[in-house]
N, C-alpha and C positions, 0 to 999 in steps of 0.2 A: 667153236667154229670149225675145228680139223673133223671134228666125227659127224658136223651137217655136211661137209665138202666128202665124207667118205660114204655117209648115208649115199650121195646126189650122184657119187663116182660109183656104186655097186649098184644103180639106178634102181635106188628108193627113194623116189620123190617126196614121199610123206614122213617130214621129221616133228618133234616137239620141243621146242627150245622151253625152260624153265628156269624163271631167273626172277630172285626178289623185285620189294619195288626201291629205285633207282639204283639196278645194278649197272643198268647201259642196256636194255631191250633197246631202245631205240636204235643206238649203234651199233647192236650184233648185226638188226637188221638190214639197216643202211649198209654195214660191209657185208653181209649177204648179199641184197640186194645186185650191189656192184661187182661181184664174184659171175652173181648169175648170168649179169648184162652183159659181161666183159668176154668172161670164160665159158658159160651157159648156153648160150645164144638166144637169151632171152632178148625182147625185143621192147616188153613192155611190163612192166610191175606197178599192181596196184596195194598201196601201203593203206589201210583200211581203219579208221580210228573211230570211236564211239562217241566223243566229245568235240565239238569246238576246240576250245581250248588245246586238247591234246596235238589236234592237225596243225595247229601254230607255231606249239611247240617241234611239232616232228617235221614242220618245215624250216624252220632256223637252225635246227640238227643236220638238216641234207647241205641246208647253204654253208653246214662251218665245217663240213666233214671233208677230211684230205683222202686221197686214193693216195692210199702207201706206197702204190710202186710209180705212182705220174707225179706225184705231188703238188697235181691239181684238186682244187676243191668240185665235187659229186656237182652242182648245179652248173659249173664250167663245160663240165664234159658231157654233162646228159643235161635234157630238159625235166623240168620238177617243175609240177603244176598241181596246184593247191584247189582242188575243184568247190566252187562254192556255186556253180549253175551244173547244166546239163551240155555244157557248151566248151569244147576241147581249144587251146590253144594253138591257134593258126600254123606254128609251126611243129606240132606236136605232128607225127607223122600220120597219115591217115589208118584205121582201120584193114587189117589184111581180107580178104576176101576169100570167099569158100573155094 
């Protein structure tokens, strides 16, 4: 996590994380994520999965995950929205515009 936050701080956006299977990808990228929302000024993150299955999974990770410095859990503080249409959630902020 310190050398994607040093990649992000020497603005290189383009990092490659590598990590077995269940090392915790999902929660590097969940506290990525929340680094980039928080500290980034990112406004919006799209977490991208190949299976069913996995988006289930990687949304009951978002809902149990604590933000280490609020000690609120990530679905408290932001919205997470598990897309199964093409249809955004009412309060999910609107699209920014050109």
């Amino acid at each position: 996590m310190r050398n994607l936050e040093v990649s992000l701080r020497d603005n290189r956006p383009r990092a490659l994380i590598q990590m077995a299977t269940g090392a915790g990808k999902t929660v590097a990228a969940i506290t990525s994520i929340y680094r980039l929302i928080k500290f980034g000024d990112a406004s919006r993150v799209l977490f991208l999965v190949d299976r069913d299955n996995l988006g289930r999974q990687a949304l009951k990770e978002f809902q149990q995950y604590v933000a280490p410095d609020d000690g609120r859990k990530f679905t408290e503080l932001y919205n997470v929205q598990r897309l199964t249409s093409n249809k955004l959630d009412p309060v999910a902020r609107p699209w920014p515009t050109a």
